[in-house]
C-alpha positions as CSV (number, residue, x, y, z in Angstrom):
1,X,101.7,114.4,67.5
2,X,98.5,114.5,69.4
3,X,99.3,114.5,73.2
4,X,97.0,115.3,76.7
5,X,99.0,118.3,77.4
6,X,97.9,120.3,74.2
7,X,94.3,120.4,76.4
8,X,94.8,121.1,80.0
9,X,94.2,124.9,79.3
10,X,91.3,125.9,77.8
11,X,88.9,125.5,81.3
12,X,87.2,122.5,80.3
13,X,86.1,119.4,82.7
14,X,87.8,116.3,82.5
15,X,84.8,114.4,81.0
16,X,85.3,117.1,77.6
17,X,89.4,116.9,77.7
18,X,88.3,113.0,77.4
19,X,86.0,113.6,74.3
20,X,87.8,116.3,72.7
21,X,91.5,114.4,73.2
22,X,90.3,110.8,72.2
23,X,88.8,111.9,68.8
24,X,91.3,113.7,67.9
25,X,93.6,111.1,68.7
26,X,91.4,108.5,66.5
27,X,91.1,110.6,63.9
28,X,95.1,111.2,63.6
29,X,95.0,107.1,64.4
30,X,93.2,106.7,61.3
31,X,94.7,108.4,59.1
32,X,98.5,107.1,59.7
33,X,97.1,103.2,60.2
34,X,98.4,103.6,64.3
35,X,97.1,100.4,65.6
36,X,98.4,101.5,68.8
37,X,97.1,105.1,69.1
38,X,93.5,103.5,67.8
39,X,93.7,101.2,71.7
40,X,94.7,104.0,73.3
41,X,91.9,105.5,72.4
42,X,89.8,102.6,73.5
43,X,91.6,102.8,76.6
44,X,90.3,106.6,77.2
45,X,87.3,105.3,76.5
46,X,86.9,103.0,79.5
47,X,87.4,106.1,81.5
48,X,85.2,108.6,80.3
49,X,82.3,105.5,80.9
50,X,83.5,105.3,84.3
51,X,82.9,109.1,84.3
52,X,79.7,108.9,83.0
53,X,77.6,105.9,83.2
54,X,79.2,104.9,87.3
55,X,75.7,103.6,88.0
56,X,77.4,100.4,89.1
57,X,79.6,101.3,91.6
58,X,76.8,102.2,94.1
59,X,76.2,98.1,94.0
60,X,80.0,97.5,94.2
61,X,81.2,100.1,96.7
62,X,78.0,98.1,98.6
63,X,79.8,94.8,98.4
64,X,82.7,96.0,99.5
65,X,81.2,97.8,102.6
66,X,80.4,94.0,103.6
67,X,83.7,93.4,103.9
68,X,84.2,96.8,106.0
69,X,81.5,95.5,108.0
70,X,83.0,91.9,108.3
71,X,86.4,93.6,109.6
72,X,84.5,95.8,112.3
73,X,83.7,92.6,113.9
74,X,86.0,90.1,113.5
75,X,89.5,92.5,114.0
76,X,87.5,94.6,116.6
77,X,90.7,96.0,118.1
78,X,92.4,97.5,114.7
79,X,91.7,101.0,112.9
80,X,91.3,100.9,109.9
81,X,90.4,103.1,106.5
82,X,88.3,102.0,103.4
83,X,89.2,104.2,100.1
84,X,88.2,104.1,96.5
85,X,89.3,105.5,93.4
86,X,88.5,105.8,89.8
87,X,92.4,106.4,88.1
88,X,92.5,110.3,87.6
89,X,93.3,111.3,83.8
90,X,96.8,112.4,84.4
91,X,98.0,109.4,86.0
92,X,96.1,106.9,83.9
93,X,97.7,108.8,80.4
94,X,101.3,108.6,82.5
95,X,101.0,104.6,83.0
96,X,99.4,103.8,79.3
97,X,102.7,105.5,77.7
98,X,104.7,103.8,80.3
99,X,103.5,100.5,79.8
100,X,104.8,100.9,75.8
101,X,107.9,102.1,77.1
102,X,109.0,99.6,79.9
103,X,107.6,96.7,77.8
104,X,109.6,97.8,74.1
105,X,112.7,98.4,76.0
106,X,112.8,95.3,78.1
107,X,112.3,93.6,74.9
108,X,114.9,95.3,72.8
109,X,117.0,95.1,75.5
110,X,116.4,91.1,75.7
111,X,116.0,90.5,72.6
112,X,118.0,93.1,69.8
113,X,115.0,93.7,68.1
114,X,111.5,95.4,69.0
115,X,107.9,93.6,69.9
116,X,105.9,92.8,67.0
117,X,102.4,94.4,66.6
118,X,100.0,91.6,68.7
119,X,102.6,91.3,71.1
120,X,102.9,94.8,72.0
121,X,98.8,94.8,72.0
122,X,98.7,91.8,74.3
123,X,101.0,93.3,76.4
124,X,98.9,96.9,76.9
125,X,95.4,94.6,77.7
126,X,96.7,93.8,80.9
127,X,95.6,96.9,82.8
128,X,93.3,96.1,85.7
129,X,93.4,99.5,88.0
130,X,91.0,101.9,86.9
131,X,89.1,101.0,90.2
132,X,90.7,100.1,92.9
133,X,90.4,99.9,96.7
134,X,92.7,100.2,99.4
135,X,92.3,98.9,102.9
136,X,94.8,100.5,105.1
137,X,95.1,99.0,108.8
138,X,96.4,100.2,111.8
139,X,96.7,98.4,115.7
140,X,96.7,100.9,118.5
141,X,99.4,100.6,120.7
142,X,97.5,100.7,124.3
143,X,96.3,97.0,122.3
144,X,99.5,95.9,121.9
145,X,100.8,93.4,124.3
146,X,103.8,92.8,126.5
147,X,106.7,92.1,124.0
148,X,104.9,92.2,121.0
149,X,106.5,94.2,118.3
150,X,103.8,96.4,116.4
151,X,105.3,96.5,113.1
152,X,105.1,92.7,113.1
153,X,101.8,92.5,114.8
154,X,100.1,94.5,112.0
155,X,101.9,92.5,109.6
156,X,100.5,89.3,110.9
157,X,96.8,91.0,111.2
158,X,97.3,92.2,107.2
159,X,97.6,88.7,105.9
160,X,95.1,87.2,107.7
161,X,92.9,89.9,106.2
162,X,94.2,88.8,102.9
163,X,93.5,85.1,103.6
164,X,89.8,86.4,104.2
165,X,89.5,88.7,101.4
166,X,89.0,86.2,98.2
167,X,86.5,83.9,99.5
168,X,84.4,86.9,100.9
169,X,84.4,88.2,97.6
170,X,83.5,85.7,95.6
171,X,80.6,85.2,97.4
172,X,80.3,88.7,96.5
173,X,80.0,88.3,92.7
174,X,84.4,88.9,92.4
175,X,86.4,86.6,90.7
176,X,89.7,86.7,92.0
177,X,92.4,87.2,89.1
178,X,96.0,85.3,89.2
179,X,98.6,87.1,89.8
180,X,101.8,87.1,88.2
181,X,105.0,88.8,90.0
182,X,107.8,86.5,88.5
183,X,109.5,84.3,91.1
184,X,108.1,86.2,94.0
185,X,109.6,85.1,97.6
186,X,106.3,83.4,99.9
187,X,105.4,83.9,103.6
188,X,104.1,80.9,105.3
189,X,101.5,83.8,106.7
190,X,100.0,83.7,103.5
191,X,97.4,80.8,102.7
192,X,98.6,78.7,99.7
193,X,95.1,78.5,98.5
194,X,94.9,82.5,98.5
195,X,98.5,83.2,97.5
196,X,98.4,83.2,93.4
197,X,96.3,85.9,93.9
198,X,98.3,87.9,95.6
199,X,101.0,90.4,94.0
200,X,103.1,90.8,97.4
201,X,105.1,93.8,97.7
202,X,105.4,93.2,101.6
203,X,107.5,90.2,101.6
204,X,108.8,91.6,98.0
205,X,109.6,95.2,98.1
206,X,109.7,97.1,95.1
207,X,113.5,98.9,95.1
208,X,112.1,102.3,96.3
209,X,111.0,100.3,99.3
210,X,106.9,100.2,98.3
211,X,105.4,97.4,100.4
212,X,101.6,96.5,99.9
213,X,99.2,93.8,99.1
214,X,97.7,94.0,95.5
215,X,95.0,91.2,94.2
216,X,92.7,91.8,91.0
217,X,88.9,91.1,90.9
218,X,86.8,91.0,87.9
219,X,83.3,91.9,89.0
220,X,81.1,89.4,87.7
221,X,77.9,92.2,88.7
222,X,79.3,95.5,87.3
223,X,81.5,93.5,84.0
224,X,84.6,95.5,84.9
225,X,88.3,94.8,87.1
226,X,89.1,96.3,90.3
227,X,92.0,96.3,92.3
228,X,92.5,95.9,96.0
229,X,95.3,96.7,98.1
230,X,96.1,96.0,101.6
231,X,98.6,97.9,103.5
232,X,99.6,99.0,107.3
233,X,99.8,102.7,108.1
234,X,103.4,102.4,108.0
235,X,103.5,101.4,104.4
236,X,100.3,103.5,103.4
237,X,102.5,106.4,105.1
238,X,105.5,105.6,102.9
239,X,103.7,105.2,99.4
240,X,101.7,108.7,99.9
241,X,104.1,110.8,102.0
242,X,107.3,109.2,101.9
243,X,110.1,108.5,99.8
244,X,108.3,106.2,97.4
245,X,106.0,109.1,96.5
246,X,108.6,112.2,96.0
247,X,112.3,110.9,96.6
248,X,112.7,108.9,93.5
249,X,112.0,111.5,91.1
250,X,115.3,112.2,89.9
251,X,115.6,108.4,89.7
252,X,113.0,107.7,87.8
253,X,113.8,111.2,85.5
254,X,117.3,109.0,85.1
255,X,115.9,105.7,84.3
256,X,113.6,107.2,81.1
257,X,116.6,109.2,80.1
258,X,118.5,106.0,80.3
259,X,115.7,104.4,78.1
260,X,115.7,107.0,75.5
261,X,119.2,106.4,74.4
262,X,119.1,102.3,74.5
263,X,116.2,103.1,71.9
264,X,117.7,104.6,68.1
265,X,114.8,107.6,67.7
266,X,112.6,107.0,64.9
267,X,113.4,102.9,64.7
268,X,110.0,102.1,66.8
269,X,107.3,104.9,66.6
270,X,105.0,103.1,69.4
271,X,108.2,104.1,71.6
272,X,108.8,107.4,70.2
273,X,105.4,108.8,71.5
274,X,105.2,107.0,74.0
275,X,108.2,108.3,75.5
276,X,107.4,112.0,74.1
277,X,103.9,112.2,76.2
278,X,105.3,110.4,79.1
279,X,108.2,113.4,79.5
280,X,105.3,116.1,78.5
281,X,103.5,114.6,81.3
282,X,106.2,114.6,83.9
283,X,107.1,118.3,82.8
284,X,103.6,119.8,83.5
285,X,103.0,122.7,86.0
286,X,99.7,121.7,87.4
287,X,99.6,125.3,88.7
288,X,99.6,126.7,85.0
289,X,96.8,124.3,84.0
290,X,93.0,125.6,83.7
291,X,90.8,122.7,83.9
292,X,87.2,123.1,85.9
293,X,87.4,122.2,89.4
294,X,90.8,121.4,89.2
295,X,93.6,123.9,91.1
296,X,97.0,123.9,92.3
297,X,99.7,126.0,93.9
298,X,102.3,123.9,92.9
299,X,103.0,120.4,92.1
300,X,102.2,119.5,95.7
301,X,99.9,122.1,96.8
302,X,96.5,120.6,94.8
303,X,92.8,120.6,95.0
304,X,91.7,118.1,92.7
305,X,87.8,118.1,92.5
306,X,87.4,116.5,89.5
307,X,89.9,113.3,89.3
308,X,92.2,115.2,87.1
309,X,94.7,114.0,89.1
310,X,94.5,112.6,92.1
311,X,91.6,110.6,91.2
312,X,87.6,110.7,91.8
313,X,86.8,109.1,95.4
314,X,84.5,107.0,95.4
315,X,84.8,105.0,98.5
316,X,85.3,106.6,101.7
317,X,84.9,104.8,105.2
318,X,86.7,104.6,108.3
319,X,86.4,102.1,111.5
320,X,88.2,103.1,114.4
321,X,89.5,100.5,116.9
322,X,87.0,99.3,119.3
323,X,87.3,101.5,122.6
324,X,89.6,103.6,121.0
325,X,87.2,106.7,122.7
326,X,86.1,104.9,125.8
327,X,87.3,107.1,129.2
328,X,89.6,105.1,131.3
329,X,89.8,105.8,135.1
């Protein structure tokens, strides 16, 4: 089976692992008829063009900067952080074999029987985060006023935010994407008119305890999707250095396990290497692997240069609170 791992080590960039993995991939696609293999190597596709031909983003990363600027003024008391991303290799690869994973097992497990061909192809055409953007927020405590509570302060500045951000960006060229989370519980902070948009993790916490804002844009301009999300420090904290981002490993080590043997090996092949390349994935030692501009110590310890896997920055800006630095007698 032809999987990523088999060429993180011969010190190539990213942008030849791309070529040299998705050919292969087609080729072997081709030959056993894998309808499934042949979109995932459509999918690597869109990523080596963001590699290459990211032209665009200079206009989109602009449009967004409006929106930086719009927040300098109108919130000028908060912090806050712009970043931008295009999805690194590894972590793209991981959610692709997930996707195929989560979605045949929640079907088997629904249904008795597995996903036919479309359906499993609808399904994997929903991906909408090889861009994205996240505005993090942050209110100063010498602005916080007598009996106000900062973790709910910041909460109330982060919708408002999000009631602003759709309009602004469809004047922008964005088209705002529904948003589908299932019966999702509502905040009255949230504008009716803005909240289909919304996927809200703050009011609905995912069961590791990620909270965050996520809407979807299609970018009328550039002809691609981007994702925005909107967080506090306090969440932004949690996602990248708390326990949603290393605590639940085991957990989630437990849950695929648990997946593997509600799933007969070798009834479903779409499953079968799914599953196999999402476990060689989690197994890698990124200090082993040789890619240019790429290094690691140790699965925490990394210097990603290239968007191997932490991603490729793309959008960097950062708006301190207004007087933040001013001298006070």
């Amino acid at each position: 089976m032809i999987k990523l791992n088999d060429y993180l080590y011969s010190g190539d960039t990213v942008l030849k692992i791309l070529q040299r993995y998705s050919k292969d991939l087609k080729q072997s696609a081709i030959k056993t008829h894998n309808q499934i293999d042949l979109m995932h190597c459509n999918f690597l596709l869109q990523i080596m063009e963001l590699l290459q031909h990211n032209e665009f983003l200079t206009s989109q990363s602009q449009r967004i900067r409006d929106f930086y600027k719009y927040m300098a003024n109108e919130y000028p008391f908060l912090a806050f952080t712009f970043k931008g991303r295009i999805k690194s290799l590894i972590r793209a690869e991981a959610k692709f074999n997930g996707y195929i994973v989560e979605y045949i097992y929640e079907y088997y497990m629904k249904h008795g029987t597995y996903p036919t061909l479309p359906e499993l192809k609808n399904y994997l055409s929903c991906f909408r985060d090889l861009i994205a953007y996240r505005i993090v927020i942050s209110l100063p405590k010498c602005h916080l006023k007598e009996n106000e509570i900062l973790a709910d302060e910041e909460i109330k500045y982060l919708y408002d935010v999000a009631n602003q951000l759709p309009a602004f960006m469809e004047e922008r060229g964005f088209t705002a994407e529904l948003a589908y989370l299932g019966e999702q519980k509502k905040t009255p902070l949230l504008r009716e008119s803005v909240s289909p948009y919304y996927r809200d993790y703050v009011i609905n916490p995912e069961t590791n305890g990620y909270r965050s804002l996520h809407i979807t844009f299609y970018d009328n301009i550039a002809r691609c999707y981007v994702e925005v999300q909107l967080r506090t420090k306090e969440m932004d904290d949690f996602a990248e250095i708390g326990p949603a981002n290393h605590l639940g490993y085991e957990k989630r080590q437990e849950r695929e396990r648990a997946k593997r043997d509600a799933i007969p090996k070798g009834e479903n092949i779409y499953f079968d290497d799914a599953y196999e390349r999402g476990i060689a994935l989690q197994k890698l030692e990124l200090a082993k692997l040789d890619v240019n501009m790429f290094s690691a110590m140790d699965n925490s310890l990394i210097n990603d240069g290239c968007g191997l896997f932490r991603g490729r920055l793309i959008l960097p800006y950062e708006h301190l609170s207004r007087f933040q630095n001013d001298l006070v007698d």
